[in-house]
C-alpha positions as CSV (number, residue, x, y, z in Angstrom):
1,X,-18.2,12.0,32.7
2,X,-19.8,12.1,29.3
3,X,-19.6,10.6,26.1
4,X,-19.7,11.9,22.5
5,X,-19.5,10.2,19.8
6,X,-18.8,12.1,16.2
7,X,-18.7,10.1,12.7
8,X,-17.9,11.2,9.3
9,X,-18.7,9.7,7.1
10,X,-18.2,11.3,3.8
11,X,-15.4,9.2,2.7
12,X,-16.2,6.9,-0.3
13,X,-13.0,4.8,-2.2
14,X,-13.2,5.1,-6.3
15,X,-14.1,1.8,-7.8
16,X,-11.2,0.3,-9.8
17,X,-13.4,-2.7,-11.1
18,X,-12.9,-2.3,-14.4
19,X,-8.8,-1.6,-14.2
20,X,-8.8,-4.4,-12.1
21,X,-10.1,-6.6,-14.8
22,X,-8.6,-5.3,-17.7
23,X,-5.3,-5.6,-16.0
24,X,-5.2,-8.8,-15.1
25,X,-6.5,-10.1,-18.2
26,X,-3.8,-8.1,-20.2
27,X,-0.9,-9.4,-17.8
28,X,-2.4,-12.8,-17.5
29,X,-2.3,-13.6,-21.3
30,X,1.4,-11.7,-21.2
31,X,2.5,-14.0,-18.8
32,X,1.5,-17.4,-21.1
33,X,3.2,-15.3,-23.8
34,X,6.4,-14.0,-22.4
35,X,7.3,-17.3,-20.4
36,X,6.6,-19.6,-23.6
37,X,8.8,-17.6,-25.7
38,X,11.2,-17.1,-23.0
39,X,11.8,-20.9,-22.5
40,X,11.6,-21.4,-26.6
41,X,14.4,-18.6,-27.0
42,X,16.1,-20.0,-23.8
43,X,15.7,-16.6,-22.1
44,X,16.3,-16.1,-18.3
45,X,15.6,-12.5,-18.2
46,X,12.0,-13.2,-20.3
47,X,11.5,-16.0,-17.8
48,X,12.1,-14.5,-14.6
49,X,10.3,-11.5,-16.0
50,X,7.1,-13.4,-16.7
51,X,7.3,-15.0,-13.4
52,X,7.5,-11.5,-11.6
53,X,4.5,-10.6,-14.0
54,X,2.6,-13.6,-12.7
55,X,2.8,-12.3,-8.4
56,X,1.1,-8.9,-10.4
57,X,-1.5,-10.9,-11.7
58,X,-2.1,-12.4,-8.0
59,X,-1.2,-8.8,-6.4
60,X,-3.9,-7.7,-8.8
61,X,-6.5,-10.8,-8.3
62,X,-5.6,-9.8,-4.3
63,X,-6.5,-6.2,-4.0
64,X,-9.2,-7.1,-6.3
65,X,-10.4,-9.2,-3.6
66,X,-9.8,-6.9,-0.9
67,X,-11.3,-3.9,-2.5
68,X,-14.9,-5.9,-3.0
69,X,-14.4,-7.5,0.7
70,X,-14.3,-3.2,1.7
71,X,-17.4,-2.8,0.7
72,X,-19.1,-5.4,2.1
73,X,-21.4,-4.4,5.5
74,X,-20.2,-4.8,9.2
75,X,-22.0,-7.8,10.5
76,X,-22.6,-8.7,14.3
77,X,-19.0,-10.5,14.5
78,X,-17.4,-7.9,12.1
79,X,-18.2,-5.3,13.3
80,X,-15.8,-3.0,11.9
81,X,-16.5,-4.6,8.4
82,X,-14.0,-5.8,6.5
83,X,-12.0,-3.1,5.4
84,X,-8.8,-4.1,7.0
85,X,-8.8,-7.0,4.1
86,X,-7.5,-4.3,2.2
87,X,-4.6,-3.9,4.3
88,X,-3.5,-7.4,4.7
89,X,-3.9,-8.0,0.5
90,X,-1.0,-5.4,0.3
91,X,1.0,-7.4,2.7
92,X,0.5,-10.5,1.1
93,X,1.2,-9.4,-2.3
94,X,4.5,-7.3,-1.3
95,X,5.4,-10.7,0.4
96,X,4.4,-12.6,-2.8
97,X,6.9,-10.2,-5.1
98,X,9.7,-10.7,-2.6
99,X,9.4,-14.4,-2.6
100,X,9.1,-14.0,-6.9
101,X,12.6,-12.3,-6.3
102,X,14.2,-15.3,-4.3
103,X,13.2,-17.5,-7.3
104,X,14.9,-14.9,-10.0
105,X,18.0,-14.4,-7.8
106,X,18.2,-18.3,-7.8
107,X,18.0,-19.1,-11.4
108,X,20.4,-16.4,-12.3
109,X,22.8,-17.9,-10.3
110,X,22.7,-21.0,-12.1
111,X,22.9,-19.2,-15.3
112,X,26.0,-17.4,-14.4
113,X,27.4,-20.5,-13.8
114,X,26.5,-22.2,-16.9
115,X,25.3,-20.0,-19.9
116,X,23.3,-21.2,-22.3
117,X,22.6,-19.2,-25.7
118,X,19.9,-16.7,-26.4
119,X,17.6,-15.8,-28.8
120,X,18.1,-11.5,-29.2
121,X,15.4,-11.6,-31.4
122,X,12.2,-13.2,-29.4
123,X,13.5,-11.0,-26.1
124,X,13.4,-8.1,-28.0
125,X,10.0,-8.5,-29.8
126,X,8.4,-9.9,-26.4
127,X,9.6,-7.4,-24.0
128,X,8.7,-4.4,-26.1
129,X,5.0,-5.8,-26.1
130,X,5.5,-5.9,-22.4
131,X,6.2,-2.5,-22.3
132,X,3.3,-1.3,-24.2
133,X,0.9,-3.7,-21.8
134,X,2.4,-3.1,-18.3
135,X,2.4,0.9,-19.2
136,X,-1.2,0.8,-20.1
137,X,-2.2,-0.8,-17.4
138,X,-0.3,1.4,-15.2
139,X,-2.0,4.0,-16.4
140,X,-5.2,2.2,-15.5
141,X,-4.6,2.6,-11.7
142,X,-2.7,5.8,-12.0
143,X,-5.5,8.6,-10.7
144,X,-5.8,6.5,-7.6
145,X,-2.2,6.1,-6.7
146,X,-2.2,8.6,-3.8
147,X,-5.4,8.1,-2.1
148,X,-5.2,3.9,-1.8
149,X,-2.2,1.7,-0.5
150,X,-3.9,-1.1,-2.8
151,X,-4.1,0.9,-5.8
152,X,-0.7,2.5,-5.3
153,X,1.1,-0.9,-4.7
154,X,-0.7,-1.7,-8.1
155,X,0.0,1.3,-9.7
156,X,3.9,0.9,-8.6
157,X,4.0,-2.8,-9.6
158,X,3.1,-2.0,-13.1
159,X,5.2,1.2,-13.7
160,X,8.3,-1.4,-12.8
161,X,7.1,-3.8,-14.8
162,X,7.7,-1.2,-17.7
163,X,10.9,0.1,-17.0
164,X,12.2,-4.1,-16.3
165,X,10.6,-4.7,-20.0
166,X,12.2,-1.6,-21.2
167,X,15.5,-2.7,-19.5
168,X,15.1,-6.9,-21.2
169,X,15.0,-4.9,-24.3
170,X,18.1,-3.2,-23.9
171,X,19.9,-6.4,-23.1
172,X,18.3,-8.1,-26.6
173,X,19.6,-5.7,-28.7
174,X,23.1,-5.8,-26.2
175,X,23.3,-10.0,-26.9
176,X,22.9,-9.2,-30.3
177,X,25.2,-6.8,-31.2
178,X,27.9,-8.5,-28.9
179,X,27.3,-12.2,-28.3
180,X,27.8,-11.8,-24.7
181,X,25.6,-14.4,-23.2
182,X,26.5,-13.1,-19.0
183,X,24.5,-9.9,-20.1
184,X,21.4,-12.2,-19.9
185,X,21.8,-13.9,-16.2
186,X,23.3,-10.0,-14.9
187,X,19.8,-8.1,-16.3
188,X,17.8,-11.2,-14.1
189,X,19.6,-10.0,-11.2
190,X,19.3,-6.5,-11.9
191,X,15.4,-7.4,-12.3
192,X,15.4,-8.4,-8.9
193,X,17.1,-5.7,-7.5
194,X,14.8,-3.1,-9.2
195,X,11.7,-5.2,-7.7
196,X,13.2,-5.2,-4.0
197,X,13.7,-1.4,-4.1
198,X,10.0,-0.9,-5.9
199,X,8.7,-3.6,-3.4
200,X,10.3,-2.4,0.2
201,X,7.9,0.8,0.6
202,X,4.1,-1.3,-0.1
203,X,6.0,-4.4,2.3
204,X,6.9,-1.6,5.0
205,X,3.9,0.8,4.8
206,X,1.2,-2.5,4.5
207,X,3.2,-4.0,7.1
208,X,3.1,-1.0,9.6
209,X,-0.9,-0.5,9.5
210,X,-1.1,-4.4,9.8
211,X,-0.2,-3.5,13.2
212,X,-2.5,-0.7,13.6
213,X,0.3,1.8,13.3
214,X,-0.6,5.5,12.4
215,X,-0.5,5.9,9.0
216,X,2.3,7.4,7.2
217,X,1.0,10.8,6.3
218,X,-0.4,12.0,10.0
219,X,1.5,13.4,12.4
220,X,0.3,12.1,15.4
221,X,2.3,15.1,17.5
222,X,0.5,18.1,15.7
223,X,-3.0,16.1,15.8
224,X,-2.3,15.8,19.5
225,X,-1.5,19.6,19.3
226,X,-4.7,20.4,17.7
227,X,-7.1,18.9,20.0
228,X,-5.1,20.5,22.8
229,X,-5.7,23.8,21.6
230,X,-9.5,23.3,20.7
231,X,-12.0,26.2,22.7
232,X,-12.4,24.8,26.5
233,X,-10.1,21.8,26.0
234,X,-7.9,21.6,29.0
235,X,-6.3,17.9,28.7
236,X,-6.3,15.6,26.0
237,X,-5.4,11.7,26.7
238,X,-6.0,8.5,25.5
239,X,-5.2,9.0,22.0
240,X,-5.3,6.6,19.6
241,X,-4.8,7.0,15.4
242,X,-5.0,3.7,13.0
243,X,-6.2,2.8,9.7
244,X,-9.6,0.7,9.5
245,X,-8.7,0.2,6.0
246,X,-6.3,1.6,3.3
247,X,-8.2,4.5,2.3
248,X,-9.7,5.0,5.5
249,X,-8.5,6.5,9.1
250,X,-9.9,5.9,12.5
251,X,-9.1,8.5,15.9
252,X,-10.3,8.1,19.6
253,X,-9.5,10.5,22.0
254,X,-10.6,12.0,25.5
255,X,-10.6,16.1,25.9
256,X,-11.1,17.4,29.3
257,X,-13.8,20.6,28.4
258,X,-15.3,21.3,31.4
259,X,-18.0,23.0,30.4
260,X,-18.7,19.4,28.3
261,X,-19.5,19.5,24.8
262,X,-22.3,19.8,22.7
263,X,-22.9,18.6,18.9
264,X,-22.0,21.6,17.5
265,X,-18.7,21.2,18.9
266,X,-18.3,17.4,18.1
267,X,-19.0,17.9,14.5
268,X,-17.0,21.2,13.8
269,X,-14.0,18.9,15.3
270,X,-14.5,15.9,13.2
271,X,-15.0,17.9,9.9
272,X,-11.3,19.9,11.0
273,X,-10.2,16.5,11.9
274,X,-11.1,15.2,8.4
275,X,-9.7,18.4,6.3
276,X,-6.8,18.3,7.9
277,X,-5.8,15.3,9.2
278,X,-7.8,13.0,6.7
279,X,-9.3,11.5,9.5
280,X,-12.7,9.7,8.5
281,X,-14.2,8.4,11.8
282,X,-13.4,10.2,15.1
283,X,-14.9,8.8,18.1
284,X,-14.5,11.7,21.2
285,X,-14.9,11.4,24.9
286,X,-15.7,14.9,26.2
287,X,-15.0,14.6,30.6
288,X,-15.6,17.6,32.4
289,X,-13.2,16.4,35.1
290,X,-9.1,17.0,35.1
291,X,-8.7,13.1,33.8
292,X,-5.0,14.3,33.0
293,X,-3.7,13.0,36.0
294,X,-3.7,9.5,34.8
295,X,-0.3,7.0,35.3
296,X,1.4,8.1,31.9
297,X,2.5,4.7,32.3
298,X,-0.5,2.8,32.2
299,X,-0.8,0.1,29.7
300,X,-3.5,2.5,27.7
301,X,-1.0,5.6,27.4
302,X,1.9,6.6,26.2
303,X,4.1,10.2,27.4
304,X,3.4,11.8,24.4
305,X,-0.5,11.0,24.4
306,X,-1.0,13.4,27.1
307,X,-1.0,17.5,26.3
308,X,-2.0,20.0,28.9
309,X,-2.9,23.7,28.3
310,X,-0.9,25.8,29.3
311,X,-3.1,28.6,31.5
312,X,-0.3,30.8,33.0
């Protein structure tokens, strides 16, 4: 049996230092802003606004984090690094913006059950300046929104944020021109349903490569497929697909070739396995013995994870 190991290693994540500052400064200051005003013009929809703002500012401060922890070396008891930290900070900050939307649904509540009057005015003057800073900062992040679960979550967090300012301004100019103080309690809930529906795919994706699950966007069946059909392959097994990180993809796998493999072979495979599959660091066991016949039940193997070629 011999063993091949293939790396590449051409995979390097953007830098989003400087939207990462500029965006939490901008939101931070909004936050004092909108939540002062919003308790002086006795708004719930300002406050519970500035309070969803303020989990940004952490989401932010938290990816942040994560995204400087990435790029720190693997030491002799991290060996993998610390990429995964980028993982975990978008399962903390979807889990931050959900518990942010217990607190909305809460207060609105208590408003619907007693109103209290508002002040059209402030809402309308302070949420139209929250439009104009969440949108720019959106834009900030928004070239890195496909390639990075961190700056997407960001980039998502922020386009929301827009549309719920947009949507408080509405309701200012709605009090306003009818008196009607429910509208201002209804918008806070509407808030929060907007930030569960913007919320649920970071808190399901980050939560699903938490626990080393194959990211979203490869199909584990037609990568299985692929190394099947590679020249000399008869058997592949023992496949395994996870993220080290959110910008970065990790496969092991045995192939039965046996005629073995050489480096030729090893790299041409991990640079298909990169274009293709965006898999960044493949790690391949070539046996020249039929190691097919393996318990498909064993605890390392699942039905699936085994492919045969066909030779009739």
């Amino acid at each position: 049996m011999g063993h091949n190991h293939s790396h590449n290693h051409s995979h390097t994540p953007a830098s989003f230092d400087r939207a990462f500052a500029v965006g939490t400064l901008l939101n931070l200051g909004f936050v004092v802003a909108e939540a002062t005003y919003g308790i002086l013009g006795n708004s719930l929809a300002l406050v519970a606004d500035a309070g969803h703002n303020l989990s940004d500012v952490m989401g932010l401060l938290l990816a942040w984090g994560a995204s400087l922890l990435a790029r720190k070396a693997a030491t002799a008891s991290h060996t993998f690094g610390f990429k995964k930290a980028t993982i975990l900070a978008s399962l903390i900050s979807a889990l931050l913006l959900y518990g942010a939307v217990g607190i909305i649904i809460w207060e609105a509540v208590q408003r619907l059950l007693s109103p209290l009057p508002v002040e059209g005015l402030t809402v309308i003057i302070v949420a139209g300046i929250g439009v104009l800073i969440n949108t720019a900062t959106a834009l900030l992040f928004f070239s890195g929104r496909k390639g990075d679960l961190n700056i997407k979550g960001a980039f998502l967090h922020m386009a929301a944020d827009a549309a719920v300012s947009l949507g408080v301004v509405a309701a200012g100019f709605a009090i306003r021109a009818t008196g009607m103080l429910w509208i201002d309690p209804v918008l806070s809930l509407l808030i929060a349903v907007i930030i569960i529906a913007a919320g649920w795919g970071l808190l399901k994706e980050s939560l699903h490569l938490s626990l080393a699950g194959v990211p979203l966007h490869i199909d584990s069946e037609e990568l299985l497929a692929f190394l099947a059909g590679l020249p000399g392959v008869s058997c592949v097994h023992d496949l395994h697909i996870w993220a080290s990180s959110t910008t970065e993809n990790v496969l092991t796998a045995h192939l039965v070739r046996p005629e073995g493999g050489d480096d030729a072979f090893l790299t041409q495979t991990a640079d298909k396995l990169r274009h293709h599959f965006d898999i960044h660091h493949a790690t391949l066991q070539i046996e020249r013995d039929d190691s097919c016949m393996v318990n498909s039940q064993s605890s390392n193997c699942w039905p699936q994870q085994i492919a045969k070629k066909d030779h009739s």
